[in-house]
N, C-alpha and C positions, 0 to 999 in steps of 0.2 A: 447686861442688866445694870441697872443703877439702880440707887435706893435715894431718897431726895428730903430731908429734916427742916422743915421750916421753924424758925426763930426771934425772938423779937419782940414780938406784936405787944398790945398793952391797951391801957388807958391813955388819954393825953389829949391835950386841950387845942382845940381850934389854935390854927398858930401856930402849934408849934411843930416839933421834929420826931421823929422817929426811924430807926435803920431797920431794916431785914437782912436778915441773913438765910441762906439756903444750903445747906450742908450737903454735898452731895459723895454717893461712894464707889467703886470703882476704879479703875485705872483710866480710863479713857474720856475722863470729863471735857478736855478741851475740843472734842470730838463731837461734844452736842452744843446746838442752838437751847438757849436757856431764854426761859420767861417769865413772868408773873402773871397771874388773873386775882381776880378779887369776887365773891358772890356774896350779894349783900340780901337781909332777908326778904323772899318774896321777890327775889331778882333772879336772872338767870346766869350765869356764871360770865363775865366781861376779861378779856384781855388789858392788860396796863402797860405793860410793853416786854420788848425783847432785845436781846444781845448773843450778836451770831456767834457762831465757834470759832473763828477766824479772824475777823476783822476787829472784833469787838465792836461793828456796827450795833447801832440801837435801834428802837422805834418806839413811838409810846403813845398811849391810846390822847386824844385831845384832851380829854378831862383832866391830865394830870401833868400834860406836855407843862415844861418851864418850873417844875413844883419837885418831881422824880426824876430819880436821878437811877438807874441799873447800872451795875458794874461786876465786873467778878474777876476773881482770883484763882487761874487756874493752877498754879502753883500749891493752893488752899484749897483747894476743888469746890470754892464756892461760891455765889453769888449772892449779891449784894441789892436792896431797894432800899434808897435812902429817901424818904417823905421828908419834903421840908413843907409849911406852911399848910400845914393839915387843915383839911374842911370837914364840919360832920357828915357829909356826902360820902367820904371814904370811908367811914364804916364800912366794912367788912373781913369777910373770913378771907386772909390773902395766901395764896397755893403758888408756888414756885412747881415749873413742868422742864421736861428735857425732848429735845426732840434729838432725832440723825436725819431721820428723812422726811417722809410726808407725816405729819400730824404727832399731835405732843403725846408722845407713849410711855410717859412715868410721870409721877406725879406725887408730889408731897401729903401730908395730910390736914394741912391748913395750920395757919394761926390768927388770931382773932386780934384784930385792931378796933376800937373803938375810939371816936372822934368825938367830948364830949365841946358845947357851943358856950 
């Protein structure tokens, strides 16, 4: 079991920056693939990228590829979305997930970014 705290989120203006944090609990953190999604309202919940348990492989969804940056600290059992160059587009509720094997099986309870123009 994990348990998963998302952190961060805010107000802030086109342009600029913003970090996440994902707190996770457990012994075994470096053992999951970790991720981010965003749902924005009247959207359906979207992937923004990932970072494996191992390699610290990434991937990031297009919308945000060159902008986001995911990192983590497994030492800190936590991971990291760093926003630079914020659009109002990214508004949204952003959820950090864990997987081990097939499909994201924990999951944080959201925190709310808003992108004002």
């Amino acid at each position: 079991q994990v348990q998963l705290v998302e952190s961060g989120g805010g107000l802030v203006q086109a342009g600029g920056s913003l970090r996440l944090s994902c707190a996770t609990s457990g012994r075994t953190f470096s053992s999951y693939g970790m991720g981010w999604f965003r749902q924005a309202p009247g959207n359906e919940r979207e992937l923004v990228g990932t970072i494996s348990r191992s390699t610290g492989s990434t991937y990031y969804a297009d919308s945000v590829k060159g902008r986001f940056t995911i990192s983590r600290d497994n030492a800190e059992n936590t991971v990291y979305l760093q926003m630079n160059d914020v659009k109002p587009e990214d508004t949204a509720v952003y959820y950090c997930a864990a997987r081990q094997s097939a499909g994201w099986g924990y999951w944080g309870q959201g925190t709310q970014v808003t992108v004002s123009s």
